[in-house]
VOFIDREN-785210 format. One record per atom (N, C-alpha, C): x negated, y negated, z negated. Coordinates in steps of 0.2 Angstrom, whole numbers, plus 5000, padded with zeros to 4 digits. Layout:
<sites>
XYZ...
</sites>
This chain:
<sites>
531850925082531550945075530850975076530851035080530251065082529550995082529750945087529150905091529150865084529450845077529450805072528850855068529050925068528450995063527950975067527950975073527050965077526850905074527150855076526850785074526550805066526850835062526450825055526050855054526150925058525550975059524850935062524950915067524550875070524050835065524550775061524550745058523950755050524350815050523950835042523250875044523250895052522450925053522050865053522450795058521750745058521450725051522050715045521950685039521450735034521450805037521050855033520650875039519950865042519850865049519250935045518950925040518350985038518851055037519251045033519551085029520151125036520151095041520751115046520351135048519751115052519151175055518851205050518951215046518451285040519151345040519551325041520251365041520251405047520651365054520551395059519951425061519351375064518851435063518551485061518551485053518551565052519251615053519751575054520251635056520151665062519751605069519851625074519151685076518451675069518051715071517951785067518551775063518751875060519251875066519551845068520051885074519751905079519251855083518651885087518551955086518251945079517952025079518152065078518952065073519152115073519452145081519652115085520152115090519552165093518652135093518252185097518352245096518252245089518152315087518652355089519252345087519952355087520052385095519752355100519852385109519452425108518652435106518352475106518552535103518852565098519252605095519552635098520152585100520652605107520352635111519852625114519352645121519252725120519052725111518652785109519352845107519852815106520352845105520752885113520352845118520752855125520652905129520152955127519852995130520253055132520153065140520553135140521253125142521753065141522453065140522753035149522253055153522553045160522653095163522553155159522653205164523453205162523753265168524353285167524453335163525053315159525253385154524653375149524253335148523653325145523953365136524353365132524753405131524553475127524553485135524753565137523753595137523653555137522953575141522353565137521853625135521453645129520653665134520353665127519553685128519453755125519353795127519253855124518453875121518553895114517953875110517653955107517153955106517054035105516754015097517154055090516954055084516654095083515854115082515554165079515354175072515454195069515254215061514254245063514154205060513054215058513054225052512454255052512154255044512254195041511954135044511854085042512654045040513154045042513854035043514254015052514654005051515053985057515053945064514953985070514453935074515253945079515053875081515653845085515453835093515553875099515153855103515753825109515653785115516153765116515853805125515853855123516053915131516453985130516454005136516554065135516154135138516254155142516154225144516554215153516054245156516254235165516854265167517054315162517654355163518354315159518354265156518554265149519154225154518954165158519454155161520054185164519854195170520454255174520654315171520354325167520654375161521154365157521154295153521654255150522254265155522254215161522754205165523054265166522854355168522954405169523454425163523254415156523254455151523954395145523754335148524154315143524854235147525654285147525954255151525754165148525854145144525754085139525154015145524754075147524154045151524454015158524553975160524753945166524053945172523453925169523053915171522453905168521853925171521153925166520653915172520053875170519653875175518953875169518453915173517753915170517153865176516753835169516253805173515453825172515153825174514453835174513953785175513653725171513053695172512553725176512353685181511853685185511153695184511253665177510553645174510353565179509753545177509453505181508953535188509653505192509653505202509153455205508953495212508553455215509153455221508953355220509853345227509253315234509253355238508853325246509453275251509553245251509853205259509353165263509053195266508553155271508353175269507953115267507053095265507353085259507853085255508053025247508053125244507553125240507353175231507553155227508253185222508253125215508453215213508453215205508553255202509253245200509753285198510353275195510653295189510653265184510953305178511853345177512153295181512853315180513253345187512753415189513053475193513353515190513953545189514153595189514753645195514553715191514953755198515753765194516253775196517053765195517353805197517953845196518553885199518753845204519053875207519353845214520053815211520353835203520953795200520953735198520153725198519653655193520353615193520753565199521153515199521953545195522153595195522553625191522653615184521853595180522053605175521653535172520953515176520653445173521053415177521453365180521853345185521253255185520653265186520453205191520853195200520953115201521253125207520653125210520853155217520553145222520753105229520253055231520252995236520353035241519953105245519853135249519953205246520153255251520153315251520753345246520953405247521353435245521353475239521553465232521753495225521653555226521853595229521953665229521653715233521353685236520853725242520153695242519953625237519553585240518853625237518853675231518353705230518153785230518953815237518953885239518653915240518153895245517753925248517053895247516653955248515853985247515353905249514953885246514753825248515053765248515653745247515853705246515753645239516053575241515753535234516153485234516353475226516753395227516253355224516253295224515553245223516253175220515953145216516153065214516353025219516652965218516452915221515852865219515752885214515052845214514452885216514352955219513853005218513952985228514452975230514652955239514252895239514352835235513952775235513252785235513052825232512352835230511852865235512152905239511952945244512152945250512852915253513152915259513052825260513252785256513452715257514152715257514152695264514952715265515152745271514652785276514952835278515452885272516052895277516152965276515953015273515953045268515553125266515753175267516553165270516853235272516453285276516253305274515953385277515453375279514953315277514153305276514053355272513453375273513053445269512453395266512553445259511853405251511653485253510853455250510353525250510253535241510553575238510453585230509953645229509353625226508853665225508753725230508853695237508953735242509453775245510053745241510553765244511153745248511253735253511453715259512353685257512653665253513453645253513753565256514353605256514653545262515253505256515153455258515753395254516353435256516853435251517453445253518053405251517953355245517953335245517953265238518153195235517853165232518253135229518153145222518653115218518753035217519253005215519352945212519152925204518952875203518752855197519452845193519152895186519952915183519952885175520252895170519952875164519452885161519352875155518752905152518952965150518453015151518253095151517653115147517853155141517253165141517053215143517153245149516853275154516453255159516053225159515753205164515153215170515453215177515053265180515153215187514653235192514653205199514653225203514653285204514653345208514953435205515453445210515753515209515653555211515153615213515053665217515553735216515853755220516553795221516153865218516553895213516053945209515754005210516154015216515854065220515254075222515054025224514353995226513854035220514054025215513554035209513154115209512854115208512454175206511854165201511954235196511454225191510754215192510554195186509754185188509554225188508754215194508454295193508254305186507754355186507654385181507954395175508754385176509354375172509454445168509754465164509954525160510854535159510954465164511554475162511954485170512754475170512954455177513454435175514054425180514654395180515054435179514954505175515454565173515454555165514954515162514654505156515254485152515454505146515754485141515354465136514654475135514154415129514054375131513954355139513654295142514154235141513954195134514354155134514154085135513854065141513654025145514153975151514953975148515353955153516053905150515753855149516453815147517053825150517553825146518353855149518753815146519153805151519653775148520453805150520953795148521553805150522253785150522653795153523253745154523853775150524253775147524953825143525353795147525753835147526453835150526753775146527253725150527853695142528053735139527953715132528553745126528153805124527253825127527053885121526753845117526553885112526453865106525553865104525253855103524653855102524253905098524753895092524553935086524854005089525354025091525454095094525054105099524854065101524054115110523554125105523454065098522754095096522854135093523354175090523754215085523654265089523554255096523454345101522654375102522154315101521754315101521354395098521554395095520954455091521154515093521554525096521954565099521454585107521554545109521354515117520554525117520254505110519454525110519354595109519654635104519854705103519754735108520054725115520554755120519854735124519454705125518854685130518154685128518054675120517554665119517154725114516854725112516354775108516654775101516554845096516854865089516254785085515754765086515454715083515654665085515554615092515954575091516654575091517154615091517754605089517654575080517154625077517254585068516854515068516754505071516254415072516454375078516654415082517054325088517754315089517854265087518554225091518554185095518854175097519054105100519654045097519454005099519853935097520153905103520753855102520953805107520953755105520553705107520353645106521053575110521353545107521453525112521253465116521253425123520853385126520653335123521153315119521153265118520753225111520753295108520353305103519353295104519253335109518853355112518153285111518153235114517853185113517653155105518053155102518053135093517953195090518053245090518053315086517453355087516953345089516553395093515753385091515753365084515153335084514853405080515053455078514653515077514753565080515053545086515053625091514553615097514353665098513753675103513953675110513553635111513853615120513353635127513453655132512953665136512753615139512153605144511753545145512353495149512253435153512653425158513253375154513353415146514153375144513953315141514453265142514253195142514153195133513953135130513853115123514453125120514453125116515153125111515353065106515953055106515953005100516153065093516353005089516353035081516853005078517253035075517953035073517752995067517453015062517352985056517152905059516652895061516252825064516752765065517252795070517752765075518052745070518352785066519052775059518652705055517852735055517552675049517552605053517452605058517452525063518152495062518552565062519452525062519352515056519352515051519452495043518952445043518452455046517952395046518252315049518652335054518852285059519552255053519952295049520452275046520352255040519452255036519252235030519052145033518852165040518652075041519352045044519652065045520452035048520752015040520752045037521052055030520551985026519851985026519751945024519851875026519851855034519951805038520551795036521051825036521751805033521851775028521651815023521651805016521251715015520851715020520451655017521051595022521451615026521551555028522251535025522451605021523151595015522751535009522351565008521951505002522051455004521651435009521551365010522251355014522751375016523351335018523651305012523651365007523951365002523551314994522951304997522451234992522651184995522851185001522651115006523651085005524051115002524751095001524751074996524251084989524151024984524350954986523850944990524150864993524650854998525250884997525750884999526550874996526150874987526750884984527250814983526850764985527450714985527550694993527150714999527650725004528550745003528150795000528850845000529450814994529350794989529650744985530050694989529550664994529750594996530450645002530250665008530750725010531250745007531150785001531950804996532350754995532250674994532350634993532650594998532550585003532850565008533250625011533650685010534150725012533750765013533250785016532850875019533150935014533350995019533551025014532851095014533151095009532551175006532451205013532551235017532651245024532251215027532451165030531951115032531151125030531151115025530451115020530051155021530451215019530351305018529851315027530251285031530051315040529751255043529751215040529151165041528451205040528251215032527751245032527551305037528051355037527851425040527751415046528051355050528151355060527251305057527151275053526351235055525951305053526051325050525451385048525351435056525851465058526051495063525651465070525751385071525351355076524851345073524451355067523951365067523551435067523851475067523551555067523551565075523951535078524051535087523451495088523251415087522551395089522051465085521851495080521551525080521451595084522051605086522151665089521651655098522051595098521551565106520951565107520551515101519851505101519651555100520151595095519551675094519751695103520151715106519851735112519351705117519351635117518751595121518151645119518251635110517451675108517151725111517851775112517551845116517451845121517751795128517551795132516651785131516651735128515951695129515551755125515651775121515151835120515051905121515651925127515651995127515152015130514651985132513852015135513552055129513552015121513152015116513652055114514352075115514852135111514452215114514552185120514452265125513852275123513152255121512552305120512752315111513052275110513152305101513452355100513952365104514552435105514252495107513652485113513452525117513652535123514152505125514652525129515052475133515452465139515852395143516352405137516552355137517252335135517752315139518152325144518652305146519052245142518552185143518952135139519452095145519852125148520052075156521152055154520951995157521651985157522152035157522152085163522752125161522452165155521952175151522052215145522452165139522252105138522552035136523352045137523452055141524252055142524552105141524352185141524352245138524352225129524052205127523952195121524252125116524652115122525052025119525352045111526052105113526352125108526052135100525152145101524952165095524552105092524452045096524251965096524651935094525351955096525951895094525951915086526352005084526051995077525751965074524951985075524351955070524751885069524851835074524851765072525551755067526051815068526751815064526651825057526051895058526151905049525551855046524951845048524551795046524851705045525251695049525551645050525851635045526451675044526751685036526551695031526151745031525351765025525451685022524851645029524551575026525151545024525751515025526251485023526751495021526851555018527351565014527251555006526551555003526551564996526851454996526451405001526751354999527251325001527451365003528251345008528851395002528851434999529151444993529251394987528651364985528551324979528651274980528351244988528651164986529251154988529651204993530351194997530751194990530551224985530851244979530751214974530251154975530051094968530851044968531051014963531550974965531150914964531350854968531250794970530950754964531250744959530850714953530250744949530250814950529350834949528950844955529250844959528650834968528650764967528850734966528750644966528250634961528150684954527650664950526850684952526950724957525950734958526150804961525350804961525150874961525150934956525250914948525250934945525651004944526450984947527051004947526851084950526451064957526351134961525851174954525451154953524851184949525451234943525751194942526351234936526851284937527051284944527251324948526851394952526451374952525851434955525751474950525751494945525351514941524651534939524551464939523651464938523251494943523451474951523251494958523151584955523451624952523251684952523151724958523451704964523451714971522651714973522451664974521751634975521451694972521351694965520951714961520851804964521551834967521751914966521251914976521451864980520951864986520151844986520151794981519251804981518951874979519351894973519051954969519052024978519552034981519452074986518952044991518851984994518651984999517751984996517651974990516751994987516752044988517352084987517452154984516952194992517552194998517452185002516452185004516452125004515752105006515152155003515252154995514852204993514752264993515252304996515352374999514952355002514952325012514752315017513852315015513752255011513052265010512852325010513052365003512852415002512652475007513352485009513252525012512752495022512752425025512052415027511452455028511352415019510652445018510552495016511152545014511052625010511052675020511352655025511352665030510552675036510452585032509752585037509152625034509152625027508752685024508852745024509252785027509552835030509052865037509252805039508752815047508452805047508152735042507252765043507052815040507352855035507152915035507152965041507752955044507653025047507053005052507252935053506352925058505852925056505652935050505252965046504853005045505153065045505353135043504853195047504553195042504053255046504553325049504553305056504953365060504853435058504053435058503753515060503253515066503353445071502953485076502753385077502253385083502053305084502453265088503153215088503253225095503053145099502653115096502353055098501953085104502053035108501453055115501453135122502253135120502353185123502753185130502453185133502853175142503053245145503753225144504253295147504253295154503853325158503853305167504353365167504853345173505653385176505253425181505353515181504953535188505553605188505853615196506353675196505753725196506553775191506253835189505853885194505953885200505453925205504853885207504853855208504253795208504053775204504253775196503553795191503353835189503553895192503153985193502753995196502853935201502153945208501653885206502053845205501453795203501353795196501353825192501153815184500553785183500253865184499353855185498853795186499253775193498953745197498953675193499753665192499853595187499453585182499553665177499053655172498153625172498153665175497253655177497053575181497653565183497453475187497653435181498253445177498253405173497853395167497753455166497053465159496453445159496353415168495753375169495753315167496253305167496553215167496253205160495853125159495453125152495953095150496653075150496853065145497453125143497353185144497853215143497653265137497953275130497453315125497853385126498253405130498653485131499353485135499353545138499853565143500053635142500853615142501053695140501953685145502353735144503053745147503453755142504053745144504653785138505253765144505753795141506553795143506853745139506753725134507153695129506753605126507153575125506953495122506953485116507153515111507153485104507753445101508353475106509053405106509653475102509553545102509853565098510253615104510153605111510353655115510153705119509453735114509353795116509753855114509653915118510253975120510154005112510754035113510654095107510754155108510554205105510454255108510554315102510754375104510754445098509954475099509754465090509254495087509354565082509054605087509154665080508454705080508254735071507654755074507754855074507254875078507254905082507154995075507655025075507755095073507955085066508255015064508754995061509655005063509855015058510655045061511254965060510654915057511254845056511454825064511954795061512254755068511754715070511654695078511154655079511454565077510854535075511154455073511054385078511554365075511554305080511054245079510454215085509954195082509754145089509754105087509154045091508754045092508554025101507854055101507853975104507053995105506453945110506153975116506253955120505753985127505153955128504453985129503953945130503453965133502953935134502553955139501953985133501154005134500454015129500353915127500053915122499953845122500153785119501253815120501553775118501453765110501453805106501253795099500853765096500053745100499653695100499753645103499953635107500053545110500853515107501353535105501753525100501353525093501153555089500653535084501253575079501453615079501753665076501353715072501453705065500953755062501253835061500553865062500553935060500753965052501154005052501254015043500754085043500554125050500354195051500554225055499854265057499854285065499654245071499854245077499654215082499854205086500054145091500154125095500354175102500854145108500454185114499954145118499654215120498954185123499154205130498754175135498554185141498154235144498154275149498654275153499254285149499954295151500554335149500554395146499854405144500154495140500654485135500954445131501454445126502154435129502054425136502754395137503254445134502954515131503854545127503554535120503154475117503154475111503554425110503654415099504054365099503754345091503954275091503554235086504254225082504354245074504954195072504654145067505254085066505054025061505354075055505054025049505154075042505654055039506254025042507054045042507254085045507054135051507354195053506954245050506254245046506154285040506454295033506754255033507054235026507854275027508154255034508654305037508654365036508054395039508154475039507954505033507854445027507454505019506754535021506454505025505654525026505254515019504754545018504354525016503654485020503454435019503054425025502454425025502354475018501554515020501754585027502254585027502354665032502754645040502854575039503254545046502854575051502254545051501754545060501954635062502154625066502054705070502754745067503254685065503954705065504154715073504654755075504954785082505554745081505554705088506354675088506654705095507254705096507454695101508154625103507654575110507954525108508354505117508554465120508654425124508254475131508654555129508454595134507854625135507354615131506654665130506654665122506254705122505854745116505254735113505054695108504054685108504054675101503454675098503354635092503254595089503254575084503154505081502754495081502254465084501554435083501254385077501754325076501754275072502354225071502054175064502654165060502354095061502754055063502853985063503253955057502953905055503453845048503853815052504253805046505253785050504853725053505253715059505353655063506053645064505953585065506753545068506853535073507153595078507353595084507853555085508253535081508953535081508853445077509553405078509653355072509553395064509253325061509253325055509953325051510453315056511253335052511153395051510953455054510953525055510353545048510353595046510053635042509553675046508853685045508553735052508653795052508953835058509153885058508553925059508754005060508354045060508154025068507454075068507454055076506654115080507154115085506654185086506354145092505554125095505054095101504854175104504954175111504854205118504454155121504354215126503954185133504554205137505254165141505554165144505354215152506054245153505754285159506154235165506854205162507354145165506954115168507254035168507053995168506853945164506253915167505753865165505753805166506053745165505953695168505753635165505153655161504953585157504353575157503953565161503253535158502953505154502653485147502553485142501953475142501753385142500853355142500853285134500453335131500353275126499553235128499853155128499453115132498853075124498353055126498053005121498552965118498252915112498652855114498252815117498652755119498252695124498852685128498652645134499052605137499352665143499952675140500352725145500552715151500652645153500852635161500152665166499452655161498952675163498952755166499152785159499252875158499752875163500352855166501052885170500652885176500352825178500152835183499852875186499052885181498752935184498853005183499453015179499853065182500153075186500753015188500853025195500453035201500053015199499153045206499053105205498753135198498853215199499253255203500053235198500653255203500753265209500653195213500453195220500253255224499653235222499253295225499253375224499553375218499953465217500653465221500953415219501653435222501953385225501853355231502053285234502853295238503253365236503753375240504153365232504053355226504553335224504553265218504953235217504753185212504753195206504153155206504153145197504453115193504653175190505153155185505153165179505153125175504753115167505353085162505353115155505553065150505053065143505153025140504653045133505153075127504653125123504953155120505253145114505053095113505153045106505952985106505852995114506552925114507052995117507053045119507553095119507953125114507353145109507553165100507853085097507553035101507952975098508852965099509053025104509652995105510053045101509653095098510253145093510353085087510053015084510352975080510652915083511052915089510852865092511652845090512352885089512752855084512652825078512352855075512052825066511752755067511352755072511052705072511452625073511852665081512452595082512852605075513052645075513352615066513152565061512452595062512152565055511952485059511752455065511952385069512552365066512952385070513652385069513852345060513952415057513952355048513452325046512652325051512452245046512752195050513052195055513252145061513852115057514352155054514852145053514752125045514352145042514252145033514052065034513652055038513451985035514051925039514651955044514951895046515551905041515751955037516351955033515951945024515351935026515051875020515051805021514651785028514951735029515751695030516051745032516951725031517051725023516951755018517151755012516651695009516351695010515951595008516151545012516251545016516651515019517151485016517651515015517951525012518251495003517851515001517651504996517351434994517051414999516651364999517451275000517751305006518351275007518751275000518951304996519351314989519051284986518451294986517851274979518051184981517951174987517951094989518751054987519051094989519851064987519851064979519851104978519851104968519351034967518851044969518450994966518750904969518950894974519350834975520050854971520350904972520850894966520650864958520050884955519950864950519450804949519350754954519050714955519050664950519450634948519450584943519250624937519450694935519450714928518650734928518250724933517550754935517150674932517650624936517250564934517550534927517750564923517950534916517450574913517350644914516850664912516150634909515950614915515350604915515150544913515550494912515650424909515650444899516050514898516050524892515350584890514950584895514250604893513950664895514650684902514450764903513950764908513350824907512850814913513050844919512650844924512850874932512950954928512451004926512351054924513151104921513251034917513851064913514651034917514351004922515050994926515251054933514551064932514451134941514551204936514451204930514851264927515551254928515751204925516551194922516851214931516551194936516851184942516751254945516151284944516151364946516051424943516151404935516051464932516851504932517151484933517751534937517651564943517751524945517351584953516951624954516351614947515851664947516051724942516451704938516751774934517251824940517651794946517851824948517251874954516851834954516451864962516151934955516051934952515651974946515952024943516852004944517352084944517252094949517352054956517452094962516752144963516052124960515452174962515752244957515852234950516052294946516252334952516952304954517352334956516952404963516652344966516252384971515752444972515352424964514952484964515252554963515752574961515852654962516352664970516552604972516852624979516152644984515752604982515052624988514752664985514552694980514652754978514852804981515652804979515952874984515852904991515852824996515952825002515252835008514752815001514152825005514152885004514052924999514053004996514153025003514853015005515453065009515053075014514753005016514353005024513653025024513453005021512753055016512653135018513353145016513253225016513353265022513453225028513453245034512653265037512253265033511553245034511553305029511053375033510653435031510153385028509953325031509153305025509353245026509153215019509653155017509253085011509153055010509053005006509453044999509353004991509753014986509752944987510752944985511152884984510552834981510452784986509952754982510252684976510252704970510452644967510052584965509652574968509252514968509652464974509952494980510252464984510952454982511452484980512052494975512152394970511552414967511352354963511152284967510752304973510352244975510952224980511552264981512152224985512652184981512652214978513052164972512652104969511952104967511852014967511652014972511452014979511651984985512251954985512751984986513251964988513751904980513451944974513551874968512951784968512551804973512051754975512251714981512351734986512751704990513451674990514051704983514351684982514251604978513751644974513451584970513351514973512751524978512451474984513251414985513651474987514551424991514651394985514651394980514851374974514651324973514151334970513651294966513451214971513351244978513251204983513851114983514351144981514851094983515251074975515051114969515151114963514351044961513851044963513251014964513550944966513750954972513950884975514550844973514850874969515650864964515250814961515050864954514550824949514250774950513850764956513350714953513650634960514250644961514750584964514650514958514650464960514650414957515550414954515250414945516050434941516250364944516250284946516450214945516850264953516750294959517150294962517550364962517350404960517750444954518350434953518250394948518750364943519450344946519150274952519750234955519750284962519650344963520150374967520650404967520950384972521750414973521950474976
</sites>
């Protein structure tokens, strides 16, 4: 019986050869992409869950209450760990880390700088559980100098020697491999070397130490015992701060337990120190799944259409069948097993597809996609569904009606099903969703990409075109400054050279401001560390007062922007020669800089107090002419040379750095026109297949027409003005949904576009135009057929 259903299956695709490829094809290229999107998800969903007990095992966050509202930072205090463990049974284990900053790594002769160093507890594998290839879990970061390094941080500098107990020189510090971990899941911790924490010592001219309970410069994280409770350890918390910390911050800091696994999705407003890898975003991810199940949904939908248009001409198959024994059964599972092998060729061809594109998927994601057989085989169980319920979807509306026609009205035509469908209301309730669909998508496209070019747009506060961030360790740009400066300021194409601590990505420190013989609490306040100059060669304007100058007389003044004057209730005729005390000295306020955007434009600009760092420095800051830049890097690397030929130059520009605080929004906004315009293309498609059956279904009544005087004009109405009432609910319908949702996403954004309803509107006749196009195009070709062959077709 089975190989009798193939044969007609077979059969009925060669006989309908366009109509059978408009079908499978589009099923096969919404499945493609959803199925993309849909690992990708998965991928972003995976983070984190290879550790052990992963469960059990949290990020410790420190809540501060600001003037400004709620600041969420994701470290703690150098005490904060072994204190936990001491103070709170529930705590199994806790490890604190300390970024390195950017490291100078020496092996030989090979100089590279490193971004992902940090220093670790000797418990680090207790509680992050990366495996290790080499060296032992529990001792492997015990002792003083010691270090554990990646396997690809091994490749990179050993080959394939051994690196057991090879010694790295870090910014002159002498550590021996201990040992090296195995590549493990995705983490959003990301790091290639671990220095044993002991090693660490503060930086000079530091105000703080490792007895500090404000230094909260130390991601922590912690492991619970089975069976505590999470909400009962945070529930101790305040207690715990009481017991350790100061009568002010006890009424302003808490902490939080994050847990791991949350950490990579949930993180996109908490303040992270340098080193920590990018983050994803929970909101984004959820819109790609719902993206991926609005073009599965419509791919589906259109291939139930057209299974269920293309069983019109079936109805006296099935007649003749009833009539020679077949029973309802028969009938009923004939249709479902042929719809079913044809959602399986679609399911196929849609994987051919991905192979063949997955070069073109992984730059649109950003990201590899692990499309490999054994992930195919991992994911069979959610494959075989799709084709089950799609399969059914497509074949059960006409595998009910005709299985159910009796023999002497399936013998009379087609008509029979027409009277039994109820005026394809089906059809009509899928086209209406699948515009629906498409016109959300536009909308929200173009309401998106107008978003971004705002914020690219967007007068920051400061210049950042032309701005070359040269990398130089913080003791070697104290002795070399000067010398930097003055060689580089010769250079004719360089218009100014200045320093700072900080890049404009939203990770500079924060720090307690109070001013001085006032009895307020001191407040919590953002700073900038800079060098004299910096104010000018960033193009930061003055609102009042004055810059520092050179030499360093000012290093204990401090300039604020006129959002931490708006903080303190200044008046800012009386600001200049206000007394602060800030980040461990005491000076006054010399001048007032206009808000700038240090931070993303999701953020609101915070208050913010500018020093001359006594820390570290490690930025060099050259705004170049414009003109041909490969020309300007080099003759900077000449200058370089010859001031500092013992370390590399290392450069990024400051324009494509600030570019990566939008660089999710961005891929998003790729991403839905990518997808806006192929679940437009699948819905005309679509459409266009329907439109085409109807109009061969009504062939003869098209060619009596037109014998009895009806023009083309009034025949492509008759044949598409239904389907254009329905594309024209489905826009109604769409305008207040892309209303609400772009809002929602809108408002993630401190500086924002207004809903733009010119976009709103121009997605809905786009998408009623392109409907139109599918229409009209085969509604055209209906009409103007010779009525003499018309007439006599059967």
């Amino acid at each position: 019986m089975m190989s009798t259903i193939f044969r007609i299956a077979l059969r009925h695709a060669r006989k309908f050869k366009t109509y059978t490829l408009i079908n499978i094809g589009g099923l096969a290229l919404g499945l493609a992409s959803s199925i993309a999107i849909l690992h990708f998800v998965a991928e972003e969903f995976s983070y984190d869950k290879f550790h052990r007990a992963s469960d059990n095992v949290y990020r410790l966050n420190t809540v501060t209450q600001t003037p400004t509202g709620t600041q969420v930072q994701a470290a703690g205090t150098p005490l904060l760990a072994p204190t936990l463990m001491a103070d709170l049974p529930e705590v199994e284990a806790a490890v604190r880390l300390r970024h390195a900053d950017d490291v100078l790594i020496e092996i030989g002769d090979r100089k590279f700088y490193e971004t992902k160093v940090f220093y670790a507890d000797s418990n680090f594998f207790k509680v992050l559980t990366f495996p290790l290839a080499h060296g032992n879990p529990n001792t492997a970061l015990k002792e003083l100098n010691t270090a554990v390094i990646t396997t690809a941080f091994a490749k990179k500098y050993f080959g394939d020697q051994d690196p057991i107990n090879k010694t790295i020189k870090v910014d002159n510090l002498l550590v021996q491999v201990s040992g090296v971990t195995l590549p493990a899941g995705k983490s959003h911790f990301d790091f290639d070397m671990l220095i044993s924490f002991e090693t660490f010592t503060p930086p000079k001219r530091t105000f703080v130490s490792l007895a500090s309970w404000e230094w909260t410069s130390f991601p922590t994280y912690v492991r619970l015992r089975e069976g505590s409770n999470k909400a009962e350890v945070e529930a101790k918390f305040p207690a715990f701060i009481r017991k350790y910390r100061s009568r002010e911050d006890a009424g302003k800091v808490n902490y939080q337990l994050q847990p791991i696994k949350d950490v990579y999705l949930h993180s996109r407003n908490i303040l992270e120190r340098d080193g920590i890898s990018t983050k994803g975003d929970y909101t984004y991810t959820i819109g790609l799944a719902a993206i991926a199940f609005l073009i599965m949904g419509i791919a589906g939908f259109n291939f139930a259409n057209l299974s269920t248009a293309l069983a019109v001409y079936r109805v006296k198959e099935t007649g003749i069948k009833r009539s020679l024994g077949s029973s309802r059964m028969e009938i009923f599972s004939q249709f479902i097993f042929e719809s079913i092998f044809n959602a399986a060729i679609s399911l196929l061809l849609g994987m051919v597809m991905l192979q063949v594109g997955i070069g073109k998927l992984e730059i649109l994601f950003g990201t590899g996609l692990s499309l490999t057989m054994a992930t195919h085989r991992e994911w069979l169980p959610l494959y075989m569904a799709l084709v089950l319920v799609i399969g059914c979807l497509g074949g059960l509306h006409p595998a009910i009606f005709l299985s159910g026609l009796k023999p002497r009205l399936a013998l009379k035509g087609t008509n029979a099903f027409h009277q039994r469908s109820g005026r394809l209301s089906f059809k009509k309730s899928i086209i209406v969703f699948q515009f629906f669909v498409t016109a959300v998508l536009i909308a929200g496209s173009l309401s998106i990409k107008r978003q971004i070019d705002f914020v690219r747009s967007k007068d920051l506060g400061y210049n950042q075109a032309g701005i070359i961030v040269l990398h130089v360790p913080d003791e070697q740009l104290r002795k070399l400054y000067a010398t930097l400066r003055d060689k580089l300021s010769g250079n004719a194409n360089v218009l100014g050279v200045s320093a700072s601590r900080d890049l404009f990505d939203g990770q500079q420190g924060i720090t307690d401001v109070e001013e001085v013989g006032r009895s307020e609490d001191p407040r919590m306040i953002s700073m900038f560390r800079m060098y004299p100059n910096f104010v000018e060669t960033m193009g930061i304007e003055m609102a009042m007062g004055r810059t520092f100058t050179e030499p360093l007389h000012d290093s204990t003044s401090f300039i604020l922007n006129e959002a931490a004057v708006k903080m303190f209730g200044w008046d800012k005729k009386t600001v200049i020669g206000k007394k602060l005390s800030s980040y461990g000295q005491t000076g006054e306020v010399i001048g007032v800089v206009k808000d700038f955007h240090f931070t993303s434009l999701h953020a609101a600009i915070a208050p913010l107090i500018l020093l001359v760092p006594k820390t570290k420095v490690e930025y060099l800051y050259v705004r170049v002419a414009a003109g041909d830049l490969n020309n300007t890097l080099s003759s900077l690397a000449s200058d370089w040379k010859a001031i500092a030929p013992h370390l590399p130059f290392d450069y990024l520009m400051l324009d494509e750095h600030v570019g990566q605080l939008y660089r999710q929004d961005e891929r998003l906004s790729q991403l839905i026109f990518v997808f806006c315009g192929l679940s437009v293309f699948l819905a005309c498609l679509g459409l266009y297949g329907v439109m085409s059956l109807m109009a061969e279904a009504r062939t003869k009544e098209i060619g009596i027409r037109k014998v009895l005087g009806a023009s083309v004009s009034a025949i492509t109405a008759l044949l598409s003005g239904e389907f254009m009432v329905l594309v024209f609910i489905a826009s109604l319908i769409a305008l207040p949904t892309s209303y609400y949702f772009l809002e929602q996403w809108l408002n993630a954004f401190a500086y924002r576009i207004s809903l733009p309803i010119d976009l709103l509107i121009l997605s809905v006749l786009l998408s009623s135009a392109l409907a139109g196009l599918a229409v009209s195009f085969r509604s055209i070709k209906a009409a103007r057929a010779n009525p003499v062959d018309s007439i006599k077709s059967e």
